[in-house]
C-alpha positions, 0 to 999 in steps of 0.5 A, spaced: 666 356 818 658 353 817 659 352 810 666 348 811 663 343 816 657 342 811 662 341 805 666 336 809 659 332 812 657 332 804 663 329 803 662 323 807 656 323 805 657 321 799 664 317 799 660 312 803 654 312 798 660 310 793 663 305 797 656 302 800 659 295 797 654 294 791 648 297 786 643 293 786 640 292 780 633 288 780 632 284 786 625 279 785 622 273 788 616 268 785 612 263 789 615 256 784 615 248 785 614 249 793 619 253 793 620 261 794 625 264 788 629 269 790 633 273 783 637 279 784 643 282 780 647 288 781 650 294 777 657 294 781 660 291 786 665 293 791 668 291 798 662 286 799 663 280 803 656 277 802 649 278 802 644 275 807 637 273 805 632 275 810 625 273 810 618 274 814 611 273 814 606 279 814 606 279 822 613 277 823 620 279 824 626 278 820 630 271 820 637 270 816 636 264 812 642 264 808 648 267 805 650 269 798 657 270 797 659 274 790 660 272 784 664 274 778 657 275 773 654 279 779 646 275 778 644 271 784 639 266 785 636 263 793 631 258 792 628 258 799 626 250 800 624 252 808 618 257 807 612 253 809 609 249 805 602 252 805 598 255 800 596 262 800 602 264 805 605 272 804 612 273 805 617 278 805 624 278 803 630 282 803 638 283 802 642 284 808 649 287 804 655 286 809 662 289 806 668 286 808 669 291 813 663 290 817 659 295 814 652 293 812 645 296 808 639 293 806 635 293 799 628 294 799 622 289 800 620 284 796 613 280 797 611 274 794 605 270 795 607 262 796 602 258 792 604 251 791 602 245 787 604 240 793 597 236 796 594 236 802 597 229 804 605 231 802 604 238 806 601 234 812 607 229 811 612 235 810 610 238 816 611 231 821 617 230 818 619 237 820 617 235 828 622 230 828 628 234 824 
């Protein structure tokens, strides 16, 4: 009787690695132009509704800041304009994978060193302008 509970939760295991909704393939990120870089693509697809792009820093929690909906070549890009325009700021990326029936998984982390060729003058500007958004 043991064997056949046992059979039976293998089972749903399995069917739900199956239908996760996505394998992912590659997820990377890179610190470019003022902006963080976000690429990934997937295997396969299957059932997904979309994916969130989360990000923290080294000793904060997780933000969504934005949604990235399928697309028939399943490679994605996320260009991250509201990092802080600081130099020498680490941050964490993930994926947040939602399924069109509410299911979600996450992908792995993915770190980035956000380095930019903005001066001191433009960053200090920036960051007054974001006072008054």
């Amino acid at each position: 009787m043991k064997t056949k509970y046992l059979i039976s939760f293998l089972i749903l295991i399995t069917a739900g690695l199956i239908f996760a909704g996505v394998d992912l393939r590659s997820f990377t990120v890179k610190s470019y132009g003022g902006n963080v870089i976000l690429n990934w693509d997937t295997n396969s697809e299957s059932n997904l509704n979309h994916f969130v792009v989360l990000r923290r820093t080294v000793s904060g929690g997780y933000v969504e800041i934005g949604n990235v909906y399928p697309k028939n070549d399943r490679t994605y890009e996320y260009v991250d304009q509201t990092a802080f325009k600081t130099s020498g700021q680490l941050y964490v990326y993930k994926l947040k994978i939602v399924d069109n029936d509410g299911t979600t998984s996450y992908s792995g982390e993915v770190s980035v060193m956000h380095n930019n060729g903005i001066s001191s003058v433009k960053r200090t500007w920036g960051s007054i302008k974001a006072l008054f958004r």
